[in-house]
N, C-alpha and C positions, 0 to 999 in steps of 0.2 A: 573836963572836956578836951581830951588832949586829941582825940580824933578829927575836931572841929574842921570846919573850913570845906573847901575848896569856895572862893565866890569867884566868878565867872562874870565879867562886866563886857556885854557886847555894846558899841558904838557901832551905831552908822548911816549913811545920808539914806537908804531909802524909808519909805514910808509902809507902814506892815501892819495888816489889820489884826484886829484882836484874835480873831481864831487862829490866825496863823502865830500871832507872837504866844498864845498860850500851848498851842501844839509844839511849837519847836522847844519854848521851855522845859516842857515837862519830858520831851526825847533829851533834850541837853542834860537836864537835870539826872537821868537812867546812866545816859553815857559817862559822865562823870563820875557816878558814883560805883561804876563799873570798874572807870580806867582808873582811876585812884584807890581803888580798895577801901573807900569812906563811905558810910552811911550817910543813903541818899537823906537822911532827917538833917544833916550838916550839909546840903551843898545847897548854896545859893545862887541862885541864875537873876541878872536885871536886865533890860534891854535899854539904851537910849539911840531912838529912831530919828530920822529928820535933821541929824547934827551934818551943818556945813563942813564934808571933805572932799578931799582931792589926791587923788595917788598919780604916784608918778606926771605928774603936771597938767594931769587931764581930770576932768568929771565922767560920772558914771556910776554906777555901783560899787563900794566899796565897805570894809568892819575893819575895825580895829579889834580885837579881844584879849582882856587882862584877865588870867588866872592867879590868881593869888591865893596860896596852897602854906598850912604850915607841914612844915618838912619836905624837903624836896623829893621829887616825886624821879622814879629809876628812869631813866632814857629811853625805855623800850617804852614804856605807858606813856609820856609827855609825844612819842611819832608817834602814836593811836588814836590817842585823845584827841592832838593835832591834826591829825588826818580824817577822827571822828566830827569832829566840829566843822572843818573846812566845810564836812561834806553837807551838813544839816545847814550850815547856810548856804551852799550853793541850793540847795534844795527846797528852803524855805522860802529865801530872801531875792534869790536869783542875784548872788555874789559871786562874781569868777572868783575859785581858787586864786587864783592869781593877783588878784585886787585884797586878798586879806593877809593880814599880817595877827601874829597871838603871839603875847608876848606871858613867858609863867615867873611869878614872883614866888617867891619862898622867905616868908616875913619870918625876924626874930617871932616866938610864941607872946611875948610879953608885949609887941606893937599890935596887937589883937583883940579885942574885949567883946565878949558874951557875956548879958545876963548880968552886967554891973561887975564883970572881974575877967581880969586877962588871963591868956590860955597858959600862961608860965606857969 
């Protein structure tokens, strides 16, 4: 499964009901597997809503989002994706751009396990 991956972990304080957190999944989960070139069957999307933050010294709307990809992903896809995602949560969630921050890991293959065995 050396394709595996992209998970996609969004955090954030507001509160998002089920239809909308299933809608924007399943656009996140398209987008992804667009801008990575990985089969949408390996990308996983989770949401955690309601977490205590604060940007920039204030309250309001705000995500954190961790991408964690094996193999790092070309610079051109990481500003699309990047810019793809901003945009579904301004859209979904009603998060200014400007309140999200995405940060992309690119894990050794072997800190990774599917399925009872790692992607090495």
């Amino acid at each position: 499964p050396h394709a595996a991956m992209p998970h996609i972990a969004i955090t954030t304080n507001q509160s998002i009901d089920a239809s909308t957190t299933d809608a924007f999944m399943k656009q996140a989960s398209e987008v992804a597997a667009k801008e990575t070139g990985k089969p949408e069957k390996w990308i996983m999307i989770s949401i955690q809503e309601r977490v205590s933050m604060i940007m920039g010294g204030t309250p309001g709307p705000v995500a954190a989002v961790r991408i964690s990809n094996i193999g790092e992903l070309p610079k051109e896809r990481v500003a699309v994706l990047a810019k793809s995602l901003t945009s579904l949560l301004t859209s979904h969630f009603k998060v200014s751009g400007e309140r999200v921050y995405i940060m992309f890991e690119y894990p050794h293959p072997s800190a990774y396990a599917w399925n009872g065995n790692t992607f090495e």
